[in-house]
C-alpha positions in Angstrom: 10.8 -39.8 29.7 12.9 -38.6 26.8 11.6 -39.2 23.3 13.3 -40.7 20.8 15.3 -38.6 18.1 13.2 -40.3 15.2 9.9 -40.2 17.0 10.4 -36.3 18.1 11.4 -35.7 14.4 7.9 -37.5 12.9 6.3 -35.0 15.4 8.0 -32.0 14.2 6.7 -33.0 10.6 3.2 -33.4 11.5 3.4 -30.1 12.9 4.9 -28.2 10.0 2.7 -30.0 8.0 -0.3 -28.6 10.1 1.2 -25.5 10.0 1.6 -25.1 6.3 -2.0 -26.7 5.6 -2.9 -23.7 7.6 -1.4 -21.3 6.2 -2.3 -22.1 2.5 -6.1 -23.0 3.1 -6.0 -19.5 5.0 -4.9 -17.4 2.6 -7.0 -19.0 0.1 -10.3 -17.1 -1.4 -11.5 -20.6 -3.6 -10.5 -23.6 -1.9 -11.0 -25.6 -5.1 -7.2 -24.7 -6.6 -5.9 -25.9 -3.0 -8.0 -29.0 -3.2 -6.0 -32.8 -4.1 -2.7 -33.7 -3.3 0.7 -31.7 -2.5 4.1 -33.1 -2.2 7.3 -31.2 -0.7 10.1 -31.7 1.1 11.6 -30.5 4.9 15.0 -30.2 6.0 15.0 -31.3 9.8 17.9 -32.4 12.3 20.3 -32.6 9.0 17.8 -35.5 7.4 15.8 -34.8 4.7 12.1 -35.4 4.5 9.3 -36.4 1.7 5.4 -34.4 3.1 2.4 -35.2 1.1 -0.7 -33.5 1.8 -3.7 -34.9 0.7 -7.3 -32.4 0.8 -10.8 -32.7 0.2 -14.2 -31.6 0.9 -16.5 -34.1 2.2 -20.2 -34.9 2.0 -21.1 -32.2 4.5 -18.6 -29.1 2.8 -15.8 -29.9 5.5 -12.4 -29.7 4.6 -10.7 -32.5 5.7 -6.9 -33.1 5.0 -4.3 -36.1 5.8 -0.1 -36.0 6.0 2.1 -38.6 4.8 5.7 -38.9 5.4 6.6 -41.8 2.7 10.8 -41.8 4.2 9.4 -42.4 7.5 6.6 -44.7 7.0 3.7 -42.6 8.4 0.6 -42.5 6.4 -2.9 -40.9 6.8 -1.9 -38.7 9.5 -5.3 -36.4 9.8 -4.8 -32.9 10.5 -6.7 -32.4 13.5 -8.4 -28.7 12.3 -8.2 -26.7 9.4 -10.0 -23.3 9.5 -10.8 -20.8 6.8 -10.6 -17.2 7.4 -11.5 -15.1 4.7 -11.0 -11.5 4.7 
């Protein structure tokens, strides 16, 4: 089964948007300045694309963060695992 251009292209997004969480949270050493929402943009298959990232720290000290891609329609997209590594 081949996936659809616009359906392969919403997948691509959540990924970078994993990706990036990542790599900010990462290299962070206080989580609070990376805490709350961040908006950008992405430049994929010629189209151009809107990524909010939304983080917080629940109840229990987790870190728990949600995508949104407002040109596509996707909201609350959770990011399945997001890992601290401090050095």
């Amino acid at each position: 089964m081949i996936a659809s251009p616009k359906k392969s292209i919403r997948h691509s997004v959540f990924w970078f948007a994993v990706a990036l969480a990542a790599r900010v949270l990462i290299a962070a050493q206080d989580i609070k300045p990376f805490l709350g929402d961040w908006k950008g943009g992405l430049s994929l298959g010629g189209e151009d694309f809107e990524i909010v990232l939304h983080f917080v720290v629940d109840s229990e000290g987790n870190i728990k963060g949600m995508c949104d891609s407002p040109s596509q329609g996707a909201f609350g997209l959770a990011l399945a695992l997001i890992n601290l590594h401090y050095s």
